[in-house]
N, C-alpha and C positions, 0 to 999 in steps of 0.2 A: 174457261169461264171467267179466270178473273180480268182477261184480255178484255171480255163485254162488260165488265164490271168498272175499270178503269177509266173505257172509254163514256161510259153511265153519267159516270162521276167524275168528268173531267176536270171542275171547277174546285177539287177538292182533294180525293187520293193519287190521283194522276199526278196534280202538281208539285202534293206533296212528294210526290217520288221524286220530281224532276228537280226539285227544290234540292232534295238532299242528296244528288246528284252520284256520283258512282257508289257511292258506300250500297246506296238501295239495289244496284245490281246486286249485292252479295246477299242483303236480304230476298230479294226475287228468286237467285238461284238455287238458294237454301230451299226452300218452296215447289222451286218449277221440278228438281229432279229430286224429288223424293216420293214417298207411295199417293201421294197424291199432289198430279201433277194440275199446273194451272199452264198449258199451252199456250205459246203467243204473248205472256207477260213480259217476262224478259225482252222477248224482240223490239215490243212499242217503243219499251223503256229505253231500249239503249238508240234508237233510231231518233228518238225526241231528244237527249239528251247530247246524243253528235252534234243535231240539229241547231243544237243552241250554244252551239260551241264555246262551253264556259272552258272549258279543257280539252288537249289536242285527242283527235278521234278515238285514236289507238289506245287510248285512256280507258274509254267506257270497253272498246272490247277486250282490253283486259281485265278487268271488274267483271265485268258478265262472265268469263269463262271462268276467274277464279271463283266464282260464284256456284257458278256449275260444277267445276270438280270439288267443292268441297258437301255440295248437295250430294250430288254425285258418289260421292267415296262413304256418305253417311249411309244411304239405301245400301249399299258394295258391303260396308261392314255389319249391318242387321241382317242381312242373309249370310252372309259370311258364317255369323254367329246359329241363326237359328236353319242353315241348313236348305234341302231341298223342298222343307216343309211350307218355308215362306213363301214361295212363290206358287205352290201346289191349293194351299190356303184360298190365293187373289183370284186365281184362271182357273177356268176347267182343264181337266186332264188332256182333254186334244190340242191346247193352247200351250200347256206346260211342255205338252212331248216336241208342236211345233218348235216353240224356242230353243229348247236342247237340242233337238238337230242342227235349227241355225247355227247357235253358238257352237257347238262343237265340232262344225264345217268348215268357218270361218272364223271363230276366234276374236281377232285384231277387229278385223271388220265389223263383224256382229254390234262391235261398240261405237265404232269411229263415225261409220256409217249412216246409221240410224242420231248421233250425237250433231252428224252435220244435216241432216234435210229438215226442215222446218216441218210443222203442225200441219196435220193430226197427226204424222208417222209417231208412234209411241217410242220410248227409251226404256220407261221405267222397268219392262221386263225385260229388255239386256240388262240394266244394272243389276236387277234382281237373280239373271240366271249366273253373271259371272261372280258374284258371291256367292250364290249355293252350291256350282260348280268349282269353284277355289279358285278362280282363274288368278293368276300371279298379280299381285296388287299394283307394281311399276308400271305391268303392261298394260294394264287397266286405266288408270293413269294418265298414262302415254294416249290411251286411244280414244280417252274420253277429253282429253285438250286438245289434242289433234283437230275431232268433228267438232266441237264446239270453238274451239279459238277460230278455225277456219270461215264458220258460221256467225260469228260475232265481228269477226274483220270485216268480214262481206257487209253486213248491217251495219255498222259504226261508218263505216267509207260510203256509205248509199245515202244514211242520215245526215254525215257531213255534206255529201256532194248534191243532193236532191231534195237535204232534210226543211228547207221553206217549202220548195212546190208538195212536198208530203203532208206539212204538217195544214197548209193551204187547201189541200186534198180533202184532207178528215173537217175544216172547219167548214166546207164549202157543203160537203156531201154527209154532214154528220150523221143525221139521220137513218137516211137510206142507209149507210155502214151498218152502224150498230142494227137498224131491222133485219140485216142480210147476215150477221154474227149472228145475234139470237136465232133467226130460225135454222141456222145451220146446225149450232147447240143443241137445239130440239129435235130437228132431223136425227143427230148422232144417238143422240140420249135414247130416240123411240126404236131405231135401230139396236142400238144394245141391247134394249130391254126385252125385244123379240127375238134376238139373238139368243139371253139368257134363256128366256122360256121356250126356246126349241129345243136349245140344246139339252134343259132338264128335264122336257118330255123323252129326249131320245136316251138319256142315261138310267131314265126309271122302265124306259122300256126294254133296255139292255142289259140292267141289272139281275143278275140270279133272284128268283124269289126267295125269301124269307123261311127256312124249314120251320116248322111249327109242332112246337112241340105236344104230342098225345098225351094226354092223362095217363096213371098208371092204374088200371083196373085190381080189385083184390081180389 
């Protein structure tokens, strides 16, 4: 959301980002991988920013990753602390048991993976499972700079190499963009929310009734 938000308000928090140039990666990153993610932010950021080449590429994709793993390691240590509860809490229980499976299939992957493919693919519940799970904090680490440094080179080298016909892109086709973000958002959103409400109808249907307790007669 804050991706169509950005682009809303180009004439103002956009610039101000680009203004303040890699520090705001670490502000973004702080934000993008934590329990509430804003998808797409970081990526604008750092692609406009290559774009403008106030400093060499590989600049911003390191600000953006260390961005991410210190987001990153923040969500890793609140489950860490509170356990299999935290993530049990966000998801439905079939969502919960999906993740543990991943994760305890794959591991390494489960983080790396999901840290390198772009929006909508979610991270926040790998972060989330490999701190409830204990998973070893190095290797968490390791695999959450791995997807994201991967994913951030790739960006930063596209913005440098492509970042006028991009940025030429968004000013040419502004519009139409941000129409086709918003109704995608909306898409997801109405999506989820019948997702939520199926899935509560089917756990109240599945649920044991309630024993009810008899009066005791004299």
């Amino acid at each position: 959301m804050l991706a169509i938000f950005l682009l809303a308000s180009k004439k103002s928090a956009l610039r101000w980002l680009v203004h303040l140039g890699g520090p705001s990666l670490i502000l973004l990153g702080l934000v993008d991988n934590s329990i509430i993610p804003l998808p797409g932010s970081t990526d604008i950021v750092t692609i406009l920013l290559a774009a403008h080449r106030r400093e060499p590429w590989i600049y911003y994709a390191v600000m953006a990753t260390a961005g991410a793993l210190i987001g990153g390691f923040l969500t890793y240590r609140m489950a860490s602390k509170g356990g299999k509860a935290t993530l049990e809490k966000r998801f439905s229980k079939r969502k919960v048991n999906q993740v543990y499976a991943i994760f305890e299939r794959w591991g390494f992957a489960a983080v790396a993976i999901p840290a390198l493919l772009p929006p909508p693919f979610p991270i926040v519940p790998m972060l989330l499972a490999a701190g409830a799970l204990q998973y070893p904090t190095r290797k968490f680490l390791t695999a959450l700079a791995v997807g994201r440094g991967l994913r951030f080179i790739i960006l930063a080298y596209l913005g440098y190499r492509y970042g006028r016909h991009i940025v030429k892109f968004f000013d040419r086709y502004y519009w139409p963009v941000l129409i086709v973000l918003i109704a995608i958002s909306l898409l997801g959103a109405g999506l989820g929310f019948y997702e939520f409400r199926r899935r509560r109808k089917v756990d109240q249907a599945t649920s044991p009734p309630t024993p009810q307790v008899q009066g005791r007669t004299a």
